[in-house]
Short mmCIF file of the C-alpha atoms (twelve columns), coordinates in Angstrom:
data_MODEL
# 
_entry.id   MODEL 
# 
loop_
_atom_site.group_PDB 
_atom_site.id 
_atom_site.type_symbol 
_atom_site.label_atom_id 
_atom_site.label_alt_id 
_atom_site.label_comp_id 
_atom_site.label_asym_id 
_atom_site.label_seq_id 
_atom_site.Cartn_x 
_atom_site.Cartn_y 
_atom_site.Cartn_z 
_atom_site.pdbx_PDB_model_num 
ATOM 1   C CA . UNK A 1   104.809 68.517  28.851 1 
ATOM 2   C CA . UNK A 2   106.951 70.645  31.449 1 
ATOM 3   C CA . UNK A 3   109.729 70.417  29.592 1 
ATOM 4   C CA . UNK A 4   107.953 71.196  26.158 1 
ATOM 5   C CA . UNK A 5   107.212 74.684  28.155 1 
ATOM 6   C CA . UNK A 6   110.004 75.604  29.446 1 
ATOM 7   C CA . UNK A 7   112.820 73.825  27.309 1 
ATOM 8   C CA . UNK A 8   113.996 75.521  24.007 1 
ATOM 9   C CA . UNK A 9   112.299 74.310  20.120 1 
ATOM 10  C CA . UNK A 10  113.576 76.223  17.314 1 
ATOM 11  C CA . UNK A 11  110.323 78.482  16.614 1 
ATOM 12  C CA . UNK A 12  109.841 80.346  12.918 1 
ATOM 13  C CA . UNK A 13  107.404 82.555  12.356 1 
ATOM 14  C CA . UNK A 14  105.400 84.041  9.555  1 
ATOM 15  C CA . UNK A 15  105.454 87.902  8.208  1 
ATOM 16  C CA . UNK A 16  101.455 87.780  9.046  1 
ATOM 17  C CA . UNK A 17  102.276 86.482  12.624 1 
ATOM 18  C CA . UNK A 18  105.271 89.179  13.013 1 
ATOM 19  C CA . UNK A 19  102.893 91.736  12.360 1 
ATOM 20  C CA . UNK A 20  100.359 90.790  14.463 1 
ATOM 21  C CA . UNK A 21  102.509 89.266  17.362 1 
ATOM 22  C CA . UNK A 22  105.828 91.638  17.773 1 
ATOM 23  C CA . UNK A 23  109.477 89.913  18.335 1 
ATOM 24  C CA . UNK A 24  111.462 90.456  20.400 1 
ATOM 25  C CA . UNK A 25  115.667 90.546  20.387 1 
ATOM 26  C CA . UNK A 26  118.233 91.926  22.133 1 
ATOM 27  C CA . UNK A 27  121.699 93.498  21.674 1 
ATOM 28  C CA . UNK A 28  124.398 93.023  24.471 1 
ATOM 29  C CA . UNK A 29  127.373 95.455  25.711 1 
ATOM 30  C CA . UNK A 30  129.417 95.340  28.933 1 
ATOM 31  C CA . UNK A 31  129.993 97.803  31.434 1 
ATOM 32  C CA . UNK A 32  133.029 99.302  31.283 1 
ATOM 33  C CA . UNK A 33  136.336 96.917  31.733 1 
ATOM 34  C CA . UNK A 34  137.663 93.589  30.599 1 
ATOM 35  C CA . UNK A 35  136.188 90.075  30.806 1 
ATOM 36  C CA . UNK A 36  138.258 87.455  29.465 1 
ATOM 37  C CA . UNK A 37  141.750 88.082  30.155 1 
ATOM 38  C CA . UNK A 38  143.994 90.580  32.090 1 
ATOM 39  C CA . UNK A 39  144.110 92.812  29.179 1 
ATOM 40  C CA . UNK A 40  140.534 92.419  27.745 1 
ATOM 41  C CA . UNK A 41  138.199 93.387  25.339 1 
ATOM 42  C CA . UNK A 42  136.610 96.698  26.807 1 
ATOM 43  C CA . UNK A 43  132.581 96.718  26.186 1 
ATOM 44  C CA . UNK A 44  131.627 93.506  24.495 1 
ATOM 45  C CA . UNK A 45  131.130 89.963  24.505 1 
ATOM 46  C CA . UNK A 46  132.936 87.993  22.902 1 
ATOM 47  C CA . UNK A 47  131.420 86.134  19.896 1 
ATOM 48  C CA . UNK A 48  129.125 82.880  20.660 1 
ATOM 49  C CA . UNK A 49  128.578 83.831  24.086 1 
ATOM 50  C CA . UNK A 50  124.844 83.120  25.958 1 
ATOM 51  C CA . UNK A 51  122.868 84.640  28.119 1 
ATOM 52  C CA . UNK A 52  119.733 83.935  29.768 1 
ATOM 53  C CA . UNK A 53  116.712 86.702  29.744 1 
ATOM 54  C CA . UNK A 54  113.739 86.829  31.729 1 
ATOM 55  C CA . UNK A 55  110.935 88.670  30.996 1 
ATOM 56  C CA . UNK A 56  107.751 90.382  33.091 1 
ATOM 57  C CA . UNK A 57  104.904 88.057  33.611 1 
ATOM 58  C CA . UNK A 58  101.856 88.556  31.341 1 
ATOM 59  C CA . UNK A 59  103.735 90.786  28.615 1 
ATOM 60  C CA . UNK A 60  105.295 88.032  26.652 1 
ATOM 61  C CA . UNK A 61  104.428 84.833  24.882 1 
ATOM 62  C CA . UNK A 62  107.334 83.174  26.167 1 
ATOM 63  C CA . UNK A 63  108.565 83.817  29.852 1 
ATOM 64  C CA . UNK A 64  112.455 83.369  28.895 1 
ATOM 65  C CA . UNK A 65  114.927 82.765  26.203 1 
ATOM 66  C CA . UNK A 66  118.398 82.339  25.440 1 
ATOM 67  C CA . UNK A 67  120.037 84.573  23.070 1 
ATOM 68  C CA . UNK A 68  123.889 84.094  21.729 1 
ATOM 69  C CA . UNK A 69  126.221 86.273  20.653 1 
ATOM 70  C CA . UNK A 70  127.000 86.792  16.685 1 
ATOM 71  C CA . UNK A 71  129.111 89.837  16.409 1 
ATOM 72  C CA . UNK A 72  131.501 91.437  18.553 1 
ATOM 73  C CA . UNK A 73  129.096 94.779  18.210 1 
ATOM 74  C CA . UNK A 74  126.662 92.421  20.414 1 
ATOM 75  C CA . UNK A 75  124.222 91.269  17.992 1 
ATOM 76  C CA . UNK A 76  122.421 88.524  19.123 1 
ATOM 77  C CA . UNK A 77  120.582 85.425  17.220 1 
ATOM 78  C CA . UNK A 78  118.024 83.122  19.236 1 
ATOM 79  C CA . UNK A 79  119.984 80.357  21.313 1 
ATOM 80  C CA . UNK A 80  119.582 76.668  19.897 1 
ATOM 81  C CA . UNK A 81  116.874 75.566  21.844 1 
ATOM 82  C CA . UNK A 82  115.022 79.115  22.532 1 
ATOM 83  C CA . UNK A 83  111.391 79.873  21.197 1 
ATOM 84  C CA . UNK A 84  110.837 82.853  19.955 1 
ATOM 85  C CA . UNK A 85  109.335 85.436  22.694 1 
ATOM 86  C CA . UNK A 86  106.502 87.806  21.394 1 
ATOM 87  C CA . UNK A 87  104.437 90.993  23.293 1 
ATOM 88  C CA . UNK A 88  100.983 89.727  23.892 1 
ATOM 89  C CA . UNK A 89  97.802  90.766  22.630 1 
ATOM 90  C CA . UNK A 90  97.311  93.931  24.348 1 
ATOM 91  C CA . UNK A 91  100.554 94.649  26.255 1 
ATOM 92  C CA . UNK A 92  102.680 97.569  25.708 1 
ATOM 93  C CA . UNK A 93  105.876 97.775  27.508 1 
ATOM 94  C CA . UNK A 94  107.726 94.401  29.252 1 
ATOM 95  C CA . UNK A 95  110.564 94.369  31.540 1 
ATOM 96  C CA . UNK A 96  113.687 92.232  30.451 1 
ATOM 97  C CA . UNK A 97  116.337 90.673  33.246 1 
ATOM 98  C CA . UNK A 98  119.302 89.353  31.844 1 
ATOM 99  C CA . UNK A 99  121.939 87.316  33.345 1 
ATOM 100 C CA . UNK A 100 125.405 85.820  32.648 1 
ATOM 101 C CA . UNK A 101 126.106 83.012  32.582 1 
ATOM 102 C CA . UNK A 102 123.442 81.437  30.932 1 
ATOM 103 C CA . UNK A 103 123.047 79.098  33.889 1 
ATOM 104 C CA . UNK A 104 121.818 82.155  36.165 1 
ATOM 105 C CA . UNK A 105 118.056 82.470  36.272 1 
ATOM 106 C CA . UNK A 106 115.772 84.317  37.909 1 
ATOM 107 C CA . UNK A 107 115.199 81.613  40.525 1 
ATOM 108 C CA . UNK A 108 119.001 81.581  41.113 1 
ATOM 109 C CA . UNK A 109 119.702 81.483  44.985 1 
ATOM 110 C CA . UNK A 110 123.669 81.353  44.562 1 
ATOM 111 C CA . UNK A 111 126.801 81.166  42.959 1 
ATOM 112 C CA . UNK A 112 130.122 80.131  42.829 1 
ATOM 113 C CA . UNK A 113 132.722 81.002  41.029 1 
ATOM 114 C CA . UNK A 114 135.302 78.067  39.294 1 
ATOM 115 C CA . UNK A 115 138.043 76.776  41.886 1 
ATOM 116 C CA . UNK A 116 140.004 76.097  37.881 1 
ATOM 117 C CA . UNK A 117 140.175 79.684  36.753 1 
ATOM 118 C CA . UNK A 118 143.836 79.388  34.458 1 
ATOM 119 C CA . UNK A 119 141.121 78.251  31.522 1 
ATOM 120 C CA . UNK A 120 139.390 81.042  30.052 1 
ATOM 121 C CA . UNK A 121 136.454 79.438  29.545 1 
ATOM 122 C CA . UNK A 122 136.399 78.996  33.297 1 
ATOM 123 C CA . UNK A 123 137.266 82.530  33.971 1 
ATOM 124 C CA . UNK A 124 134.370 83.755  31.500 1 
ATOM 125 C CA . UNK A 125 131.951 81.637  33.404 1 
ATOM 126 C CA . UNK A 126 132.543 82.986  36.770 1 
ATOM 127 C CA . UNK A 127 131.894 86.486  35.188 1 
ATOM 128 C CA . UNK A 128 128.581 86.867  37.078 1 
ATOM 129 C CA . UNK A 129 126.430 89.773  35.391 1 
ATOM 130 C CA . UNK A 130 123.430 91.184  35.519 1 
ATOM 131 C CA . UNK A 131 121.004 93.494  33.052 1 
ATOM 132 C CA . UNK A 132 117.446 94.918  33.291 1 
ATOM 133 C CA . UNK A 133 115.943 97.055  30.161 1 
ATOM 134 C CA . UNK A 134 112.261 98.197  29.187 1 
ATOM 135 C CA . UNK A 135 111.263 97.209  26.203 1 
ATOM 136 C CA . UNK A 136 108.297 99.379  24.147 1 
ATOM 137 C CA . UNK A 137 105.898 97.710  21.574 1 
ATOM 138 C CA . UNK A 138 106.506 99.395  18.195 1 
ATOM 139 C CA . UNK A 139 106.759 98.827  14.809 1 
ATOM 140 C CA . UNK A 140 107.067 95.091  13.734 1 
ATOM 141 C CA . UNK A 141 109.766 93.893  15.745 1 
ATOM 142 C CA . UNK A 142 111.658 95.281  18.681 1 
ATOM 143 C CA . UNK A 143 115.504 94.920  19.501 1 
ATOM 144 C CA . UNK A 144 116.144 95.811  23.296 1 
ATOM 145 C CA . UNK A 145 120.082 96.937  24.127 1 
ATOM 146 C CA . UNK A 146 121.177 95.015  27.495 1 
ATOM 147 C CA . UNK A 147 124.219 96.521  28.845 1 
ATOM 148 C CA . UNK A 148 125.332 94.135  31.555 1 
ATOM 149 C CA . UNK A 149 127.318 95.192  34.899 1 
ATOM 150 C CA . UNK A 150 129.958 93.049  36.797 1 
ATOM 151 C CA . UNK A 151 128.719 92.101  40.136 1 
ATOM 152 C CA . UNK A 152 131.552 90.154  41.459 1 
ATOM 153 C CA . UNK A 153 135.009 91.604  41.973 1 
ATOM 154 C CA . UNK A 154 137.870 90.749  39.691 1 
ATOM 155 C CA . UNK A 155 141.926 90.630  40.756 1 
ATOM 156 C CA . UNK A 156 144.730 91.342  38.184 1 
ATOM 157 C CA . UNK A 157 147.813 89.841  39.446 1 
ATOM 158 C CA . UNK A 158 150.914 90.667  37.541 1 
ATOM 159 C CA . UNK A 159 153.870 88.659  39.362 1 
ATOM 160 C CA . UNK A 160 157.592 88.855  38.287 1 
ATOM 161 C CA . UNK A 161 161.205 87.165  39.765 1 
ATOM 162 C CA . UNK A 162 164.427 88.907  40.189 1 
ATOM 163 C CA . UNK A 163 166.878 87.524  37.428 1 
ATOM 164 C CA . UNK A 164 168.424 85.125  39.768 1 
ATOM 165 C CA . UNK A 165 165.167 83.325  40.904 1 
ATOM 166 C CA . UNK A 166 163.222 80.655  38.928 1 
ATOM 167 C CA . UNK A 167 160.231 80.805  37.239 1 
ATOM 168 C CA . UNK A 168 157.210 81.087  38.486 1 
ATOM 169 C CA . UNK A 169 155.044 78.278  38.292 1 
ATOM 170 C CA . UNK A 170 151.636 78.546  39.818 1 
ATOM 171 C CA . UNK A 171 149.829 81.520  41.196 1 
ATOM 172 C CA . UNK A 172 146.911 80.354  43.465 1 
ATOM 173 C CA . UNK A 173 144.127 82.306  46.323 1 
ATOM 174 C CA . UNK A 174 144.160 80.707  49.485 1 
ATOM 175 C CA . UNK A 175 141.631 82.335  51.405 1 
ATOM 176 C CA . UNK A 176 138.152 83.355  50.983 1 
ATOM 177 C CA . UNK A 177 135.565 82.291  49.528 1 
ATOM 178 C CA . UNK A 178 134.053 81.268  46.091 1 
ATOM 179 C CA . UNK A 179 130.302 81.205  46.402 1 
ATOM 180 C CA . UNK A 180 127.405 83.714  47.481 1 
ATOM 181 C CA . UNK A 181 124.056 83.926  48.391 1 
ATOM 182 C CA . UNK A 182 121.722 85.714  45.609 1 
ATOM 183 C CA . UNK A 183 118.894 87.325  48.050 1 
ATOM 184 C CA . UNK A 184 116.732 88.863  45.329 1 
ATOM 185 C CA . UNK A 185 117.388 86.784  42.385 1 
ATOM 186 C CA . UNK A 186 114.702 88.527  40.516 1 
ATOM 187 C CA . UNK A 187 117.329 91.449  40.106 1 
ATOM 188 C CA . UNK A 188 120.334 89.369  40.634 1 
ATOM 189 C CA . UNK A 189 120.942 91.335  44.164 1 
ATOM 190 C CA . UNK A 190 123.822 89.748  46.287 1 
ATOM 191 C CA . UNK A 191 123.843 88.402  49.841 1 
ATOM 192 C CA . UNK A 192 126.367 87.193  51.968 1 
ATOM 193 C CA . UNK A 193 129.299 85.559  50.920 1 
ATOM 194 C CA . UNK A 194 129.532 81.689  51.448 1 
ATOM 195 C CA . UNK A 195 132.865 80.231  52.828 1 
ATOM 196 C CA . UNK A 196 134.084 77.271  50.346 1 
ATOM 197 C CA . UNK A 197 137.531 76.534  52.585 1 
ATOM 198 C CA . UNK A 198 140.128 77.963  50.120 1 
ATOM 199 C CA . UNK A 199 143.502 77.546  51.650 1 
ATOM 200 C CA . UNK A 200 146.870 76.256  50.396 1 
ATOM 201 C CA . UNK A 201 145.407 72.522  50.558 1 
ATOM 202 C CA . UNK A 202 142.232 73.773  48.490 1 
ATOM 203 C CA . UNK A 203 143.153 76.697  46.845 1 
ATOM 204 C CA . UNK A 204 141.251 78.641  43.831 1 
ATOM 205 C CA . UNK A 205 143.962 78.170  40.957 1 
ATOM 206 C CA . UNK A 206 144.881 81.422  38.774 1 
ATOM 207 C CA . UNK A 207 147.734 80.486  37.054 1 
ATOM 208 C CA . UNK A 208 149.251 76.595  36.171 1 
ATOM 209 C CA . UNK A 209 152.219 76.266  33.808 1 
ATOM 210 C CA . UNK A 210 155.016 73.769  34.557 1 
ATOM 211 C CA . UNK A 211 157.760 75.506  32.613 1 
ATOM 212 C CA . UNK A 212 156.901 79.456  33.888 1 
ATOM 213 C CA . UNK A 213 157.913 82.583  33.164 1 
ATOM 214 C CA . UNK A 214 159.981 85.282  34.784 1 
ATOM 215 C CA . UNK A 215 156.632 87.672  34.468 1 
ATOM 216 C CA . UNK A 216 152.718 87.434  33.783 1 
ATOM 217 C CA . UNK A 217 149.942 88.785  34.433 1 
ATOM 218 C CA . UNK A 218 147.023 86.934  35.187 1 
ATOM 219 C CA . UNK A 219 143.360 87.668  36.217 1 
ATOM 220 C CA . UNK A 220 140.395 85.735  38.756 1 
ATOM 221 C CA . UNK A 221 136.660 86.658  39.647 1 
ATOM 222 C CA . UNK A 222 136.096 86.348  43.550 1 
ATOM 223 C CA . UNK A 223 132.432 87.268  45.091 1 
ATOM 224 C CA . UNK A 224 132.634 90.635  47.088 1 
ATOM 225 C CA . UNK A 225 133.969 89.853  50.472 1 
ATOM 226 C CA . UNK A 226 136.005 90.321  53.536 1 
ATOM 227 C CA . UNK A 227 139.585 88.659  53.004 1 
ATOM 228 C CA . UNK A 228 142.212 88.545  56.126 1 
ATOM 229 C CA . UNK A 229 145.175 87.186  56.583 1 
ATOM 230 C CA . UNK A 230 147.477 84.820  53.891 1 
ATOM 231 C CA . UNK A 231 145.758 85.316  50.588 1 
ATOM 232 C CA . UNK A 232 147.833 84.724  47.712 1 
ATOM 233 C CA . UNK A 233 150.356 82.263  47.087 1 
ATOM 234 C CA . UNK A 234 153.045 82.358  44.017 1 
ATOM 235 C CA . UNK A 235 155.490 79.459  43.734 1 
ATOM 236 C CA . UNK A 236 158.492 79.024  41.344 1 
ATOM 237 C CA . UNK A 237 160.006 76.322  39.622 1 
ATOM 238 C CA . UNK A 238 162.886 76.004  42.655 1 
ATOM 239 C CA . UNK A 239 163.223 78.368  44.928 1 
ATOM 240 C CA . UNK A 240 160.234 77.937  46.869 1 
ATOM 241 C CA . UNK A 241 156.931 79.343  47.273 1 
ATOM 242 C CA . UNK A 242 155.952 83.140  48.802 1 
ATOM 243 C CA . UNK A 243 152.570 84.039  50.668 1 
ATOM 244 C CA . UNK A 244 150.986 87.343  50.586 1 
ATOM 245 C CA . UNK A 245 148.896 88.154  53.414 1 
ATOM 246 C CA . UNK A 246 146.291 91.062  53.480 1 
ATOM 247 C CA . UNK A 247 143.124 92.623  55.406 1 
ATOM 248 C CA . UNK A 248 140.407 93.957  52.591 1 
ATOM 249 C CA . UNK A 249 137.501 94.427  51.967 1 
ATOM 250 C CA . UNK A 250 136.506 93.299  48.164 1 
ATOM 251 C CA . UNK A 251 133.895 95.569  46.352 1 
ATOM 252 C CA . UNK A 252 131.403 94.511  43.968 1 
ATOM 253 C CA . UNK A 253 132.282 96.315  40.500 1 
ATOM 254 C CA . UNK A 254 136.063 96.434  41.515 1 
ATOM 255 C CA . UNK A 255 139.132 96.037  39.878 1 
ATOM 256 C CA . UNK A 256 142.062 95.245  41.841 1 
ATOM 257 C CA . UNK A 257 145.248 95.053  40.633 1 
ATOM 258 C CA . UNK A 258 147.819 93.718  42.351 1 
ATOM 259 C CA . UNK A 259 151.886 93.993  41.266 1 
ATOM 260 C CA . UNK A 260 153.997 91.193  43.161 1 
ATOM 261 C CA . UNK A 261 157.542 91.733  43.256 1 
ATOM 262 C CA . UNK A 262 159.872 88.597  44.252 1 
ATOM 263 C CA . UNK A 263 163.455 88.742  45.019 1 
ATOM 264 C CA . UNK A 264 165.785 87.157  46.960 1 
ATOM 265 C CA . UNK A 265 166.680 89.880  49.276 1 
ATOM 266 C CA . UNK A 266 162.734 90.833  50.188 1 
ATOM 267 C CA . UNK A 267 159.671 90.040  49.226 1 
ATOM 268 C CA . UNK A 268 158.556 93.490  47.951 1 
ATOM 269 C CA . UNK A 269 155.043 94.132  47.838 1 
ATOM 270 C CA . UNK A 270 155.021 97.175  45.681 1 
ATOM 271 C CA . UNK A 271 150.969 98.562  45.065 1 
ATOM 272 C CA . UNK A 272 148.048 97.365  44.301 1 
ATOM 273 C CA . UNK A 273 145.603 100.379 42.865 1 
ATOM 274 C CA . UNK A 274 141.979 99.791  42.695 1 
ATOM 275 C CA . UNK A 275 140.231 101.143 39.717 1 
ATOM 276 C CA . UNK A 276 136.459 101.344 39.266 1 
ATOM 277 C CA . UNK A 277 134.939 98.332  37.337 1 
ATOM 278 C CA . UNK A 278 131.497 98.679  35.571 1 
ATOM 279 C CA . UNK A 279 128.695 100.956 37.095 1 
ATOM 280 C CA . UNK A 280 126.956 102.542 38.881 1 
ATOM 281 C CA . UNK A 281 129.060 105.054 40.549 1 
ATOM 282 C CA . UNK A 282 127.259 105.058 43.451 1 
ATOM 283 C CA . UNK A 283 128.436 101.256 44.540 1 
ATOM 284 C CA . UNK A 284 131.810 102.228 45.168 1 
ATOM 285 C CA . UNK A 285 132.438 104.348 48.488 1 
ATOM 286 C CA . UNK A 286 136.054 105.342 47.826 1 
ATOM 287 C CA . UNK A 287 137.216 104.787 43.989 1 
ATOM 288 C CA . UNK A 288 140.389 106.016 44.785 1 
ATOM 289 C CA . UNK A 289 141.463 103.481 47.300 1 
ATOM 290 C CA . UNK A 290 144.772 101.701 47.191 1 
ATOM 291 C CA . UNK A 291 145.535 98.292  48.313 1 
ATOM 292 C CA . UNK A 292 149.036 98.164  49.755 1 
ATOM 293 C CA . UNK A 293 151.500 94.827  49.463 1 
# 
């Protein structure tokens, strides 16, 4: 019986019962920058991606859904699985919380990004976002926009070899760590950061390609957090591997990119700017900040 409540039956309904009982759907956008790759789609989802939505006790037949991407504008169809969620007799307004990935609920206590982050799929899934709308009772169905923010903080790496040196090969983080503690899960607020051990023995892969390439750029999500000392490590096909070292803070909704230069003669660590990534404004104390390598 439990799992006839609160697991997902494909639910159709009739006009009468849509007129009486008003649907409820969603649309999706996200904040600001990119999500899948280094270079990135700007405000969307990709296509056939789900999310997980809670809604406010008492307002709606159904206390959560699933609802998947159709369209890269964000239209949404029910999830396989999901029942279709209706206002109540009576009720007027309901709150919607959203999360990404679909596995994040509102009784999530943590989370952890992948330790595999070359895949995209991988990458996508340690995306950790968050959404909260109002939605009004009107008319005979109801479509709520979600935009979702970024909570996490995402690093751009772009990495390239002097002529004479050999490709690189792997591009790995070897310090921090890849879970934290969600202390209001209700609104997806985040706590401290949990230590998984990442280090050259366990490290939290960003790039993996036996052949190489002279220059890439690649991307990983990390939970805001304090990172000191040796933090990135870049190895080529035969010269060897380089460590970058650093003391930073990482800020939820950041971008950081960093530009690795390797040569023979130095290791030059040219810039790394930080650029604002998603909203509010308010969450970042200095936008302008520059992380120096």
């Amino acid at each position: 019986m439990l799992l006839l409540l609160t697991g997902c039956t494909a639910d159709t309904f009739t006009v009468e019962q849509a007129t009486e009982r008003i649907p409820i759907g969603v649309s999706a956008s996200v904040s600001d920058v990119t999500r899948a790759s280094s270079e990135l789609q700007v405000s969307q989802f990709d296509v056939n991606e789900t999310f997980y939505v809670h809604f406010s006790d008492g307002d709606i037949t159904e206390p959560h859904a699933c609802y998947t991407t159709t369209t890269v504008n964000g239209t949404t169809t029910l999830a396989t699985g999901s029942t279709q969620p209706f206002f109540v007799e009576g009720a007027t307004t309901a709150t919607l919380y959203a999360y990404y990935p679909q596995t994040v609920t509102e009784t999530t206590t943590s989370f952890s990004v992948a330790a595999d982050q070359t895949l995209d799929v991988n990458y996508k899934q340690s995306d950790l976002m968050f959404a909260t709308a109002e939605a009004t009772k009107e008319g005979v169905t109801v479509n709520v926009p979600l935009q979702f923010y970024h909570k996490l903080a995402k690093l751009t790496i772009i990495a390239q070899v002097d002529a004479d040196i050999s490709n690189i090969t792997d591009i790995s983080i070897i310090s921090g760590g890849r879970t934290i503690n969600i202390t209001d899960p209700l609104t997806c607020t985040l706590g401290t950061t949990i230590s998984d051990a990442l280090s050259a023995g366990s490290p939290l892969a960003v790039y993996q390609d036996a052949t190489g390439v002279k220059r890439l750029a690649c991307a990983a999500v990390l939970p805001p957090q304090d990172i000191a000392g040796d933090f990135i490590k870049v190895t080529t096909a035969t010269d060897g591997s380089v460590v970058y070292n650093t003391t930073k803070t990482l800020v939820s909704g950041h971008n950081y990119t960093i530009v690795l230069n390797i040569s023979r003669a130095a290791l030059a660590r040219t810039y790394a700017v930080i650029n604002n990534w998603g909203e509010p404004s308010e969450a970042f104390t200095d936008p302008d900040d520059t992380l120096h390598f």
